[in-house]
C-alpha positions in Angstrom: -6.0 -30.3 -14.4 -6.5 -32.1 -10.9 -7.5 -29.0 -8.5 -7.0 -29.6 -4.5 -7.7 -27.4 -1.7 -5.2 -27.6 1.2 -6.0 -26.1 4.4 -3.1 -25.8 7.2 -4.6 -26.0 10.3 -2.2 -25.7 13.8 -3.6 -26.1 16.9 -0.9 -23.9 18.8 -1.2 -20.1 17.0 1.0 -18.3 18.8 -1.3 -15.0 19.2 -4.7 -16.8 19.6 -4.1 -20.4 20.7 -6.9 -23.2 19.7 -8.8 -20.2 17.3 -9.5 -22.8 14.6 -11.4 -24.6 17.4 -13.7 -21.3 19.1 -17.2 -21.4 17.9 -18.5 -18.8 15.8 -22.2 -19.5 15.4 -23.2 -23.3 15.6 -19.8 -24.2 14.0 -16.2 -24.1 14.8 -14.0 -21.6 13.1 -12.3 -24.5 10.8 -15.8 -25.8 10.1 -16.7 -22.8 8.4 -13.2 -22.7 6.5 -13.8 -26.0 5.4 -17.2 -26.5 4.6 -17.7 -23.0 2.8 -14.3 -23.8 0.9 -16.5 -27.1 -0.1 -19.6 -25.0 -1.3 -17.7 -23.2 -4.0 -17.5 -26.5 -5.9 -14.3 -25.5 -7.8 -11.7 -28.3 -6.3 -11.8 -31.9 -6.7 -10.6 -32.2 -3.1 -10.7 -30.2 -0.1 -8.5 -31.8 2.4 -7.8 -30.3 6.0 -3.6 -30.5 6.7 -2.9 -30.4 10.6 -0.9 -31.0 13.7 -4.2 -31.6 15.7 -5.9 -34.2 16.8 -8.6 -31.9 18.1 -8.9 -30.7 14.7 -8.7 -34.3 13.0 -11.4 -35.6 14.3 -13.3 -31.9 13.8 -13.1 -32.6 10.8 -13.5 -36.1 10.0 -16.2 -36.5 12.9 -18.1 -34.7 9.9 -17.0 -36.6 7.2 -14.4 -34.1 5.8 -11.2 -35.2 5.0 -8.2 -34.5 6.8 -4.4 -35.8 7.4 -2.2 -35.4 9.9 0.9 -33.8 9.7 4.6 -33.6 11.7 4.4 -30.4 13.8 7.8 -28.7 13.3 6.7 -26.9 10.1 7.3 -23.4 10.1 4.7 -21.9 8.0 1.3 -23.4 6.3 2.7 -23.5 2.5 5.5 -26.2 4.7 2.3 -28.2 6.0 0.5 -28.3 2.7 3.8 -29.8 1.0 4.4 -32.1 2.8 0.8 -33.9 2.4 0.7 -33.1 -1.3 4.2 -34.4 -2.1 2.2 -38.1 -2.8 -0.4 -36.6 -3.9 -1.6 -36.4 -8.2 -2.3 -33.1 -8.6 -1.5 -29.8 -10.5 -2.8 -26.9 -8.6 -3.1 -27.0 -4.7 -4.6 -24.0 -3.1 -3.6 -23.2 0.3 -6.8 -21.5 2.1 -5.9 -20.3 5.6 -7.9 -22.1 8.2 -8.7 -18.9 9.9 -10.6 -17.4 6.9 -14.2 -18.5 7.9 -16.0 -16.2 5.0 -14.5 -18.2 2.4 -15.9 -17.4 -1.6 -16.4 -18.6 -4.8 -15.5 -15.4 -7.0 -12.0 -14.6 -5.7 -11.1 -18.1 -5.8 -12.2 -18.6 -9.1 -10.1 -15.7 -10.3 -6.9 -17.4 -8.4 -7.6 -20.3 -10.6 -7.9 -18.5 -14.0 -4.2 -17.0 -13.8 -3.0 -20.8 -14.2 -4.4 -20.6 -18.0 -0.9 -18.9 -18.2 1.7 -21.1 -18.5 4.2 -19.2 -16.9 2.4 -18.6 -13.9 3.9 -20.6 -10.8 2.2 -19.0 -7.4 -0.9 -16.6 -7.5 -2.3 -14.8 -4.5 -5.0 -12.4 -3.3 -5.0 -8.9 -2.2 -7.5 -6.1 -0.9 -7.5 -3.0 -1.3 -6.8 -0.9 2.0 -8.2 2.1 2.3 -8.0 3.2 6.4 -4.8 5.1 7.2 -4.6 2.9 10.9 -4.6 0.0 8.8 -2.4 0.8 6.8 0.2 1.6 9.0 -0.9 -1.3 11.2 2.2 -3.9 10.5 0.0 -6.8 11.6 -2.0 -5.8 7.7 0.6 -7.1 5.0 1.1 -4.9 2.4 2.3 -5.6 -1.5 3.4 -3.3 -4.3 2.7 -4.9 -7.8 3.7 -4.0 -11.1 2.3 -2.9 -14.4 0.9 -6.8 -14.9 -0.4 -7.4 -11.2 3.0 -9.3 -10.6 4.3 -8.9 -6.8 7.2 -6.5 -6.1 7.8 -6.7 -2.8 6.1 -7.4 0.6 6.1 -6.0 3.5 4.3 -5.3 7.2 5.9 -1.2 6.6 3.9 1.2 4.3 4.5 0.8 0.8 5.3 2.9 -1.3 6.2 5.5 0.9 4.5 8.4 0.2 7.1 10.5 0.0 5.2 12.4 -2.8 2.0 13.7 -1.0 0.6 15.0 -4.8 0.2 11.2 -5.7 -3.1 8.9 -5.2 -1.9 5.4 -4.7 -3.5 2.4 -4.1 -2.4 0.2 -0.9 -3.1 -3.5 -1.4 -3.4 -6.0 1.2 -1.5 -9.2 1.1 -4.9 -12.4 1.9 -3.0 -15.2 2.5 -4.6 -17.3 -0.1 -2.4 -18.9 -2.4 -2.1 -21.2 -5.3 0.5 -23.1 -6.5 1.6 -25.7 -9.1 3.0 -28.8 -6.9 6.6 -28.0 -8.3 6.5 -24.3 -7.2 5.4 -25.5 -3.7 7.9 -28.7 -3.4 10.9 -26.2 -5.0 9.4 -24.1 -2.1 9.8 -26.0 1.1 13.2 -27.6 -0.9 14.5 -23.8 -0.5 16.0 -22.3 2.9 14.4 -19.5 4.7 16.1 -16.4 2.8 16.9 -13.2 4.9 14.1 -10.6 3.5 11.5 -13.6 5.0 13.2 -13.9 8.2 13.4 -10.0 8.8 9.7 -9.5 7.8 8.3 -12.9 8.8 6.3 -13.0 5.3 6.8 -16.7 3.7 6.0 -15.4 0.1 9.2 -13.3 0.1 10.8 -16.3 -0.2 9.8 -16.7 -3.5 11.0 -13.3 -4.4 14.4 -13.7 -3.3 14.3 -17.0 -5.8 13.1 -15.4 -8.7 9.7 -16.5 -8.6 7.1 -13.4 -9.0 3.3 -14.0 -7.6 0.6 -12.8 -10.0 -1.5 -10.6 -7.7 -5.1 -10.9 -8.1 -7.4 -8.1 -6.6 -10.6 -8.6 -4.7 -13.4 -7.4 -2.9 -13.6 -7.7 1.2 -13.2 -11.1 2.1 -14.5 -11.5 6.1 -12.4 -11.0 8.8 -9.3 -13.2 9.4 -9.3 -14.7 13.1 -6.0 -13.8 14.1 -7.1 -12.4 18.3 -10.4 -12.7 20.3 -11.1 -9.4 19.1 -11.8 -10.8 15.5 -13.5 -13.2 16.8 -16.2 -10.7 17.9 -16.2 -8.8 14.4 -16.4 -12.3 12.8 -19.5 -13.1 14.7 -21.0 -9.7 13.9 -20.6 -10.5 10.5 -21.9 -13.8 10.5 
């Protein structure tokens, strides 16, 4: 199978504009995302998908690859479709440009679900394990059943634990994905369904279509830059 990485990179976020372009070390935060998504040496491209031409020429002024995109897409999985629409391929993986601390193992593990044919999307999640976090609706949260296949997402607790007696685990949703092309053409092909719009979680639209993700758990990936204030923990961890 012909394996790309796709990352979605927009200049304009909404709660930290230009992140992808802040330094964090000697290297811009999408420099990080792309070259470390390059060092695990599991894709047969890694390609950089953006609105940008700050971030185009990041990129290729490094001699990365990267394409330019329209800008009215309204999520990433959108952005990555439209590029890979020409493209030969089987799997694309969408790795969020603002996940610096990219890795090997749990991307590996993403791949491996695809040895099951009836697999269409796969995603990661994290276990959470702070009470603030959980609660925090910024953290996404997924219930999975018996066969790690997603439930339901959402930014409220859940389960509810209504049943104090009970330890559950709480998983966070990382917005990693993989997809085979036609999961993520049929995807974009599909209007925004009403559980996505309320929660403003892209994957839900899957749900409402039918289309389970199989969940794969993982340790601690980094910090995701979504405000200045990751930024700073980002740098600590570097």
């Amino acid at each position: 199978m012909k394996i790309v990485a796709m990352i979605p990179a927009r200049y304009a976020a909404t709660r930290f504009p230009a992140k992808l372009m802040q330094m964090l070390g000697s290297k811009t935060v999408i420099r990080h995302t792309y070259d470390n998504t390059m060092a695990t040496g599991l894709f047969d491209e890694v390609v950089v998908v953006t609105d940008s031409e700050i971030i185009f020429n990041e990129i290729v002024g490094y001699r990365g690859k990267a394409i330019m995109s329209k800008k009215n897409h309204e999520s990433g999985s959108d952005r990555i479709a439209e590029a890979a629409a020409d493209l030969e391929v089987d799997i694309i993986v969408n790795v969020q440009g603002d996940e610096p601390f990219v890795q090997k193992d749990p991307l590996e593990k993403l791949l491996t679900t695809f040895s099951d044919p009836t697999v269409q999307v796969a995603s990661l999640m994290q276990e959470l394990k702070d009470e603030a976090l959980i609660n925090d609706p910024n953290y996404v949260k997924v219930a999975v059943d018996r066969n790690m296949n997603s439930l339901f997402f959402s930014r409220s607790v859940i389960p509810y634990p209504r049943n104090k007696d009970i330890q559950i685990p709480y998983y966070e949703h990382i917005g990693v994905y993989a997809f085979r092309k036609k999961a993520l053409l049929d995807f974009t092909a599909w209007p925004m369904t009403p559980l996505e719009a309320a929660e403003k979680i892209e994957c839900l639209r899957y749900l409402e279509y039918g289309i389970p993700l199989k969940m794969v758990l993982t340790q601690y990936m980094g910090v995701e830059i979504d405000t200045p204030e990751d930024l700073i923990k980002a740098a600590k961890l570097l």
